[in-house]
C-alpha positions in Angstrom: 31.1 -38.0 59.3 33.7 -34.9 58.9 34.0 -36.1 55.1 30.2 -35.9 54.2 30.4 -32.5 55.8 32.8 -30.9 54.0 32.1 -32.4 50.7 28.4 -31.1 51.4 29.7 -27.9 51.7 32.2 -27.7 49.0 29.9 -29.5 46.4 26.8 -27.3 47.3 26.9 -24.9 44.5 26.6 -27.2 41.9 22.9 -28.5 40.6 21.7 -32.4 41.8 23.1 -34.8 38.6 25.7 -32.7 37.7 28.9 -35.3 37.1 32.3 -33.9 38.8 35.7 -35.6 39.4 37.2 -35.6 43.4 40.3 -36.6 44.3 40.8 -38.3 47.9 43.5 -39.1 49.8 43.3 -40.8 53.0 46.4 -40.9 55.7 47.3 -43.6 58.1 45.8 -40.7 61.0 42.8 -41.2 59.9 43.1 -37.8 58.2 41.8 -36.9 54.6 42.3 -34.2 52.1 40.2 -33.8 48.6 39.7 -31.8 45.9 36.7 -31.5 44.1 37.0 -30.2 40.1 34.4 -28.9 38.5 32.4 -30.9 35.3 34.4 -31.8 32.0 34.4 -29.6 29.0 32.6 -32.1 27.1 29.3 -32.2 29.7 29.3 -28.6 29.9 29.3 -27.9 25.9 26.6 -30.9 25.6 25.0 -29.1 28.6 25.1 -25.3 26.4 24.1 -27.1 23.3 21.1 -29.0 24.5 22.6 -32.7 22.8 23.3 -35.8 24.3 26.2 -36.7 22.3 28.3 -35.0 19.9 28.2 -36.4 16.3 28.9 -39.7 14.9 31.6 -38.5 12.2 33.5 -34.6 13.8 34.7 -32.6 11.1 32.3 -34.0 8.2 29.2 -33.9 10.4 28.1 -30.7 12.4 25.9 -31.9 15.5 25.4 -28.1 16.5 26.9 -24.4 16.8 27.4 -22.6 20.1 28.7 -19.6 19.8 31.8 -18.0 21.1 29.7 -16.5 24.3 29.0 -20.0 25.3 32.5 -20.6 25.3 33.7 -17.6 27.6 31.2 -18.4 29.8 32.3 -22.0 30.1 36.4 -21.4 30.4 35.3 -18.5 33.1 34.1 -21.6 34.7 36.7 -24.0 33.9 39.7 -21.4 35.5 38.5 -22.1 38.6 39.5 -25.5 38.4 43.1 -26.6 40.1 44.5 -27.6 36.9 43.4 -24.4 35.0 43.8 -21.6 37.5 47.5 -20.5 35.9 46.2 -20.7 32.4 44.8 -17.4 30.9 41.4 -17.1 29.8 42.1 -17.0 26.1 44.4 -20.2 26.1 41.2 -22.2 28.5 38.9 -21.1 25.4 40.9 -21.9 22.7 40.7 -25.7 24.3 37.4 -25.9 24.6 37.3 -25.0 21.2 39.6 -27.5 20.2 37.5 -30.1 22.1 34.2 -28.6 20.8 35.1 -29.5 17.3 36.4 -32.8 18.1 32.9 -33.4 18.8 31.2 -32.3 16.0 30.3 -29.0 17.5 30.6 -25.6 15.2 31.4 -22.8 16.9 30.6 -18.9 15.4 30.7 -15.7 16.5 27.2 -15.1 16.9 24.2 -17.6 17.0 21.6 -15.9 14.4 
């Protein structure tokens, strides 16, 4: 009962169907610790750009652009996240930008 508590409360920001990875570990005590991360990189840039998959052939087929506001906005999420918390903003965007083209995804400076 203590665990559906406190996951309630630490997963109650984010929106109903919205995918995230936890980590448990259980003791012998009867004890339990977790972390909860936020969504991948790759839901939330499908998420900005409205697609359900990126494209079928990256780099010779754009799917869509986003532009480099989506981006911020996404690694100011993403820094919250244990793994990412010591990284600076700059290097968190330049990955999603490396993962956004892997999918097929253009980014630009502005959207026209």
């Amino acid at each position: 009962m203590a665990f559906c508590k406190d996951f309630n409360a630490r997963t109650q920001k984010y929106k109903p169907d919205t995918p995230m990875s936890v980590t448990i570990t259980a003791f012998k005590d009867n004890t339990f610790e977790f972390t909860v991360k936020s969504p991948s990189v790759t839901w939330y840039l499908k998420k900005a750009a409205g697609i359900e998959s990126g494209s079928s052939r990256p780099g010779h087929v754009v799917a869509t652009t986003l532009s480099v506001r989506h981006i911020y906005e996404i690694a100011k999420i993403k820094q919250s996240d244990p793994y990412c918390q010591y990284m600076s903003l700059e290097s968190i965007c330049k990955s999603i930008i490396g993962t956004a083209n892997t999918m097929g995804i253009k980014v630009v400076k502005d959207l026209d």
